[in-house]
C-alpha positions as CSV (number, residue, x, y, z in Angstrom):
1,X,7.6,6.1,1.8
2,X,10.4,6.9,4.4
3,X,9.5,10.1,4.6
4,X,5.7,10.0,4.2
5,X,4.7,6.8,6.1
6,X,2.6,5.1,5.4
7,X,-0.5,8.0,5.5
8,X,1.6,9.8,2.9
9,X,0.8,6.2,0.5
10,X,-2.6,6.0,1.0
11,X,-3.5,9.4,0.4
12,X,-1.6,8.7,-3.0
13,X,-4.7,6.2,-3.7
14,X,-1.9,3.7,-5.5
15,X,-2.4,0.4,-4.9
16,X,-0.2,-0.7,-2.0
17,X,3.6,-1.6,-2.9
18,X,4.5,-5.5,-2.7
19,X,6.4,-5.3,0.9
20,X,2.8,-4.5,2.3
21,X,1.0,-7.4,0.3
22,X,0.2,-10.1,2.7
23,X,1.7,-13.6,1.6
24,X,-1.0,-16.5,3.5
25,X,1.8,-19.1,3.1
26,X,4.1,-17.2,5.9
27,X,1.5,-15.3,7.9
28,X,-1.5,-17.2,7.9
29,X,-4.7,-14.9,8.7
30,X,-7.3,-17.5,9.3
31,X,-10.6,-17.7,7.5
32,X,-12.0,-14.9,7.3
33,X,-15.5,-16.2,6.2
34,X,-15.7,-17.1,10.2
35,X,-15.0,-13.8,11.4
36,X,-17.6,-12.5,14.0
37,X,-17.8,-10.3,16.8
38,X,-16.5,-11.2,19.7
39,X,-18.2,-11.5,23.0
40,X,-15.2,-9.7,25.3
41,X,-16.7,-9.7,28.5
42,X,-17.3,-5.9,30.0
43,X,-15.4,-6.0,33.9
44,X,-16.6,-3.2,36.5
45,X,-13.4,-2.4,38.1
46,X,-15.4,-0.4,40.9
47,X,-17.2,-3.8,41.8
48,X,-13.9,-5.6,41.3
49,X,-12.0,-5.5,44.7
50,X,-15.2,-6.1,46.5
51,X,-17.7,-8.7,44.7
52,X,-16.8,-12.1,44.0
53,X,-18.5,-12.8,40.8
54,X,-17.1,-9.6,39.4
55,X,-13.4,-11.4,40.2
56,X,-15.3,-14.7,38.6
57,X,-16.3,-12.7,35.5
58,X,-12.1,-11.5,34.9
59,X,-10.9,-15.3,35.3
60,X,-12.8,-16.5,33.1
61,X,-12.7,-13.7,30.5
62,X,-9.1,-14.0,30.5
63,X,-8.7,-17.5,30.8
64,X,-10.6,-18.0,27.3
65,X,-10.4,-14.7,25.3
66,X,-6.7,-13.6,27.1
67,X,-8.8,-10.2,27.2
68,X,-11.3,-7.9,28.7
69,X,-13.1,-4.4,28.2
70,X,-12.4,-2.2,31.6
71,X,-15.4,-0.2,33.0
72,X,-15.3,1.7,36.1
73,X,-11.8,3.0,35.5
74,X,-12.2,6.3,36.9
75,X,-10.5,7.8,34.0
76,X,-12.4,11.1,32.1
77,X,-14.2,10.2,28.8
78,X,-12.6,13.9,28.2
79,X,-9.5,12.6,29.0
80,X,-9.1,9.8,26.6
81,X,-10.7,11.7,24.1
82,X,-7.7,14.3,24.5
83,X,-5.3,11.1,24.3
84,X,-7.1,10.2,21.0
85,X,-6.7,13.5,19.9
86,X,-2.9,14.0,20.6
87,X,-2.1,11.1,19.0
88,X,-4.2,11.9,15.7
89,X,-3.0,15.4,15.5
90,X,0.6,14.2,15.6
91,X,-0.1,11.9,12.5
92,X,-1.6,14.2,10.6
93,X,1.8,16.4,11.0
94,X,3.7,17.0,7.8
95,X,6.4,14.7,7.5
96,X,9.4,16.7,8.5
97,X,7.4,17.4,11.8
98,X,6.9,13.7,12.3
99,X,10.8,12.7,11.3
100,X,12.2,15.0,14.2
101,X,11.0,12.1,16.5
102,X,12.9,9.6,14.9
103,X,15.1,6.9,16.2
104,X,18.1,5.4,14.5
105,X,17.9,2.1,16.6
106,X,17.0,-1.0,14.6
107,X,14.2,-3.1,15.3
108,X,11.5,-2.2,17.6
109,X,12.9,1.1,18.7
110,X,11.4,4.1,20.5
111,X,10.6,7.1,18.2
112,X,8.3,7.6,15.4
113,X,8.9,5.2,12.1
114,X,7.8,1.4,11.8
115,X,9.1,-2.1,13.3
116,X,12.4,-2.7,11.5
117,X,12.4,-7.0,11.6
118,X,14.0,-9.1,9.0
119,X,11.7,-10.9,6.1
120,X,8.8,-8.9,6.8
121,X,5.9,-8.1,4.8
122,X,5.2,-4.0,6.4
123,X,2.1,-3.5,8.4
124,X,-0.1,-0.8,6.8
125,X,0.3,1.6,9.7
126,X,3.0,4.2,11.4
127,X,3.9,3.9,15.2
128,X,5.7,6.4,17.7
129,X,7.0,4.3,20.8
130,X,7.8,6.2,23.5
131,X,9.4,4.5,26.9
132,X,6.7,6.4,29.5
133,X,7.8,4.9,32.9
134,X,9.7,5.1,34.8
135,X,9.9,8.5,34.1
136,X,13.4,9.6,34.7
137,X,14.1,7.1,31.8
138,X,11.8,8.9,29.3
139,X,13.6,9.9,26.1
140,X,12.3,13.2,26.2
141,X,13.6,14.5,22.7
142,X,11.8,11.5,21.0
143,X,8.2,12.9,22.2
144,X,6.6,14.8,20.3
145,X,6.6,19.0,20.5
146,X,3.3,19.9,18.2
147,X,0.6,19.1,19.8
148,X,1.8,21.3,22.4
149,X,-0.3,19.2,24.5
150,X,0.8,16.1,23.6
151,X,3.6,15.5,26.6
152,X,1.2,16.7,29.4
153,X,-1.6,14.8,28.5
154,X,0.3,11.6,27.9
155,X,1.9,12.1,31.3
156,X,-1.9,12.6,33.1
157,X,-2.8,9.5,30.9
158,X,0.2,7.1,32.1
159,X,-0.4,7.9,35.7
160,X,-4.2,7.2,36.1
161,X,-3.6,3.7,33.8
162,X,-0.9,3.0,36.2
163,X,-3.0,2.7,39.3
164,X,-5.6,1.0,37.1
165,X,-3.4,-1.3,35.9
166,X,-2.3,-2.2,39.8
167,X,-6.1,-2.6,40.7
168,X,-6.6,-5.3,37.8
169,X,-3.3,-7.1,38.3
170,X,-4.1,-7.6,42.0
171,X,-7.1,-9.4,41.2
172,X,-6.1,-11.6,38.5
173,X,-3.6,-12.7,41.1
174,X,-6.8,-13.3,43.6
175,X,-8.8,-14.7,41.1
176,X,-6.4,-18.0,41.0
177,X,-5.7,-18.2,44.6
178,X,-2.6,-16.5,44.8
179,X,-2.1,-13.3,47.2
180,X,-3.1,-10.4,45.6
181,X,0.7,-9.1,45.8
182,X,2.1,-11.8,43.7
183,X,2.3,-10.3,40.0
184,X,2.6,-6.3,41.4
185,X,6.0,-8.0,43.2
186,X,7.0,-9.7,40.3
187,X,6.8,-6.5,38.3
188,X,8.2,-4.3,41.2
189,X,8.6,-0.8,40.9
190,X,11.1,-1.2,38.3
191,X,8.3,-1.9,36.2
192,X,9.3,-0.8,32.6
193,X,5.8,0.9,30.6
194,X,6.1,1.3,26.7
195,X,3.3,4.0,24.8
196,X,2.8,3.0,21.3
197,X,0.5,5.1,19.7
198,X,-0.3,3.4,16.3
199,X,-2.2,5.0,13.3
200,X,-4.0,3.0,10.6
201,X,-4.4,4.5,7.3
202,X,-7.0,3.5,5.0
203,X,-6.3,1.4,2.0
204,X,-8.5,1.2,-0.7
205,X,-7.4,-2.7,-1.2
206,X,-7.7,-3.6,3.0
207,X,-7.9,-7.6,1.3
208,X,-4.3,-7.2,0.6
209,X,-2.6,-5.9,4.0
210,X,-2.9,-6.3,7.4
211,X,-2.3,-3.0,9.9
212,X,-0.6,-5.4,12.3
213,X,0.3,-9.0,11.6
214,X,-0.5,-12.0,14.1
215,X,1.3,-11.5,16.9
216,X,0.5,-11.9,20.9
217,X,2.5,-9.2,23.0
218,X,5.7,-9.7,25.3
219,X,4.1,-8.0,28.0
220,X,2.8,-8.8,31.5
221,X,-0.5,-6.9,30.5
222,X,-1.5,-4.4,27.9
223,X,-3.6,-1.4,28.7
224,X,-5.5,-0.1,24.4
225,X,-7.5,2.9,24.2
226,X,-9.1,2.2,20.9
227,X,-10.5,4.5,18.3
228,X,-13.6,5.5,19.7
229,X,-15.6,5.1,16.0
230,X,-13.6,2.4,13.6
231,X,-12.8,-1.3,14.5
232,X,-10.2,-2.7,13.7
233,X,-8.2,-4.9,16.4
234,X,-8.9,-9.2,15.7
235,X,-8.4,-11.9,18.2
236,X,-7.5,-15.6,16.7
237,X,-10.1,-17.6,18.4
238,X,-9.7,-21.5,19.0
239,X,-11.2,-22.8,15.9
240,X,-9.1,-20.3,14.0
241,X,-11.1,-17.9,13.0
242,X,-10.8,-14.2,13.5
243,X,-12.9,-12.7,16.4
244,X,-13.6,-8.9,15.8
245,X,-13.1,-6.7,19.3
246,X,-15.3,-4.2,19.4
247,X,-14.7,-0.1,19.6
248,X,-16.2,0.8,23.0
249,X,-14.9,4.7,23.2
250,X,-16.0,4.2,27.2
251,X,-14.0,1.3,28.0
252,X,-10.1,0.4,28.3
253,X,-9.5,-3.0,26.5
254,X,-7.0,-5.0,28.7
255,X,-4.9,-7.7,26.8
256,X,-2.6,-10.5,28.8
257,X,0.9,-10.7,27.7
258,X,3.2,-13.6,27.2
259,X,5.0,-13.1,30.8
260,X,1.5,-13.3,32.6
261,X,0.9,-16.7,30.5
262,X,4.6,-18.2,31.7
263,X,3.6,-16.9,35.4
264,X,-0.4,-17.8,35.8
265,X,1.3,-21.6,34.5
266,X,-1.4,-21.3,31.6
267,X,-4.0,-20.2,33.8
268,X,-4.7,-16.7,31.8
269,X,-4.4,-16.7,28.3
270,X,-2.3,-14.6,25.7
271,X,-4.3,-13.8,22.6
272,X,-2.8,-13.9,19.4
273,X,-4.1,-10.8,17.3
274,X,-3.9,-8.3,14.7
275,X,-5.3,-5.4,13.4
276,X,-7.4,-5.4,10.0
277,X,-7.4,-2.2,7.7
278,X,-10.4,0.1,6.6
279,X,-11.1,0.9,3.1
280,X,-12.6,4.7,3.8
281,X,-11.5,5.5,7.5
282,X,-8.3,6.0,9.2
283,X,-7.9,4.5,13.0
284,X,-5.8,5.6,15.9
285,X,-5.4,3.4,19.0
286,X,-2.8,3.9,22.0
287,X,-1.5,0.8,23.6
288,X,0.7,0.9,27.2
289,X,2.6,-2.0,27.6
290,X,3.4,-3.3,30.8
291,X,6.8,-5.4,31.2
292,X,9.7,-6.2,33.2
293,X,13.1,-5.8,33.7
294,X,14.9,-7.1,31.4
295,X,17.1,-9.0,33.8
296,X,14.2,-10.4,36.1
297,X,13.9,-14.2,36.5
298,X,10.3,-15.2,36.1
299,X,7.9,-18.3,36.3
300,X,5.5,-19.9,37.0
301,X,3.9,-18.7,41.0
302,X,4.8,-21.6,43.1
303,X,1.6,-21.0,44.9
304,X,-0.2,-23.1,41.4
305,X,2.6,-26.1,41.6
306,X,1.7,-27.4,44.3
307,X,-1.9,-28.4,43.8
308,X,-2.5,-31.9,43.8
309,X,-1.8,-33.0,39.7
310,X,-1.0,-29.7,38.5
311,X,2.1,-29.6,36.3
312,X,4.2,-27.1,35.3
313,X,3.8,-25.6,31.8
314,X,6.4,-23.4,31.2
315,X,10.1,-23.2,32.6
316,X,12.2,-20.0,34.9
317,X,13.7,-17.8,32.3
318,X,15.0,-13.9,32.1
319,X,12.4,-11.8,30.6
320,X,15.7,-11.0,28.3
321,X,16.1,-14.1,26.8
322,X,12.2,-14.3,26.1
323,X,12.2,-11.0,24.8
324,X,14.7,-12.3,22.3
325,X,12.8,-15.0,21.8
326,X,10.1,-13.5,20.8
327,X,11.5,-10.9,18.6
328,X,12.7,-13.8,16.8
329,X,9.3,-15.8,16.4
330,X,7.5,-12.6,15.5
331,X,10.3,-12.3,12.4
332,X,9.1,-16.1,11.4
333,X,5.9,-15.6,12.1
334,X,5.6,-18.3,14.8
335,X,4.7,-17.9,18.7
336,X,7.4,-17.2,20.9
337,X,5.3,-18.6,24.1
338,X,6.1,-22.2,22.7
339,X,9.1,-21.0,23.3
340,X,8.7,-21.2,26.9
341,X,7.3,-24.3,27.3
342,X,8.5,-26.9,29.6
């Protein structure tokens, strides 16, 4: 398998090895006789800045599902289609193609491979991370060569999403009262963007395995282009079931992280999900995360203390320290946001 991935094991048609087998008692998957679909709201992002109930509409999608699907974005439908393309094509390279963008750094490194934790049962998928912004900080020999198209388009890609992305943080600050500056200055321009293209092989026992075990992300945001034909992506809802999301090729499916959870005070809500496995098709998604510095001090706006009976949730910490954090929960399976808590 280190050579093939993951794609190389299920075109093999073997039943899938023992480190992919999920085990309930350490990563519990909810009951999956109450999985639905779920109802993630659909914001207009051209009504956003100017309507009130379009602002209303965010708050509250965000504030129960910790997500939303982004209309109105101004990016090309040819345009993510070419992303969704790059991405496949890359996959789909023989292996030694594939291994040339390799990392050798442990964990969840840049390159092309899998997450390296400890006590793990593997996700049924391959990844390539790739550090996008800012970009005199790109790892250039990690990105992929063949597609020949692959750099240029990703670079088109990242630069549109990153003025969305400013649009929609602006008003999720708005929406609770804050100034609309808040979260963009928390970021800052030292804003750190991750690309991870993930693709989802089939498996002809998808009971067994899970493409991306329960997890919420360690982000401020997250920006997915999902495959435009095959679901996949599952949000833990409060009753504990599994909520499917659905595949809207039109639309950009916006995520909260754990460091807008710590700074909203609990306001917005950071899903815990995953990513269920096809038994005939194959899925690609692309996924730009949205974080911080690692030295940066954050917590919760001061602006939401002060109201009368509010209390603080979670306490000031470096985004280092949480990031650590996290790693660690995601290797015991638990939530790193407890973490966090006051």
């Amino acid at each position: 398998m280190a050579n093939g991935g993951v794609k190389a094991l299920s075109e093999s048609g073997a039943e899938p090895p023992l480190e992919f087998v999920l085990q309930e008692a350490v990563y519990p998957s909810g009951d999956a006789s109450r999985r639905r679909p779920a109802d993630i709201p659909i914001v207009d992002l051209l009504r956003l800045p100017h309507y009130d109930d379009e602002t209303a509409k965010l708050r509250s999608a965000i504030a129960t599902w910790g997500a939303f699907q982004a209309a109105g974005h101004g990016i090309s439908f040819s345009l993510l289609e070419d992303v969704r393309s790059v991405g496949r094509r890359f996959f789909e390279l023989p292996p030694e193609e594939k291994l040339r963008c390799s990392s050798k750094s442990k964990g969840f490194g840049e390159g092309y491979g899998r997450d390296q934790v400890k006590a793990q049962t593997l996700d049924w998928s391959d990844r390539i991370l790739l550090k996008v912004y800012p970009e005199d900080q790109r790892s250039l020999e990690l990105w992929p060569r063949n597609p020949t198209s692959f750099s240029q388009t990703l670079h088109e890609y990242v630069a549109k999403v990153n003025t969305v992305a400013q649009l929609i943080i602006e008003a999720m600050a708005r929406s609770i009262g804050l100034d609309e500056t808040h979260f963009i200055a928390q970021l800052g321009e030292e804003r750190e963007i991750y690309c991870r293209f993930s693709y989802y092989p089939p498996c002809q026992r998808p009971d067994l395995v899970l493409g991306l075990k329960p997890h919420s992300d360690n982000s401020a945001i997250t920006m997915i282009l999902q495959d435009g034909d095959v679901e996949g992506l599952e949000l833990l809802s409060e009753d504990g079931g599994w909520v499917s999301v659905p595949s809207n090729p039109d639309v950009l499916l916006v995520v909260v992280g754990d460091l807008m959870e710590i700074m909203s005070n609990g306001s917005f809500k950071s899903p815990v999900h995953r990513v269920v496995i096809n038994s005939n098709k194959d899925r690609i998604s692309a996924s730009l995360f949205f974080a911080m510095k690692p030295e940066k001090l954050i917590g919760p706006a001061e602006g939401l203390l002060k109201e009368e009976g509010k209390q603080r949730l979670y306490r000031d910490l470096i985004v280092k320290d949480y990031l650590d954090a996290h790693l660690n929960a995601f290797e015991e399976g638990k939530q790193a946001i407890n973490w966090a808590r006051v």
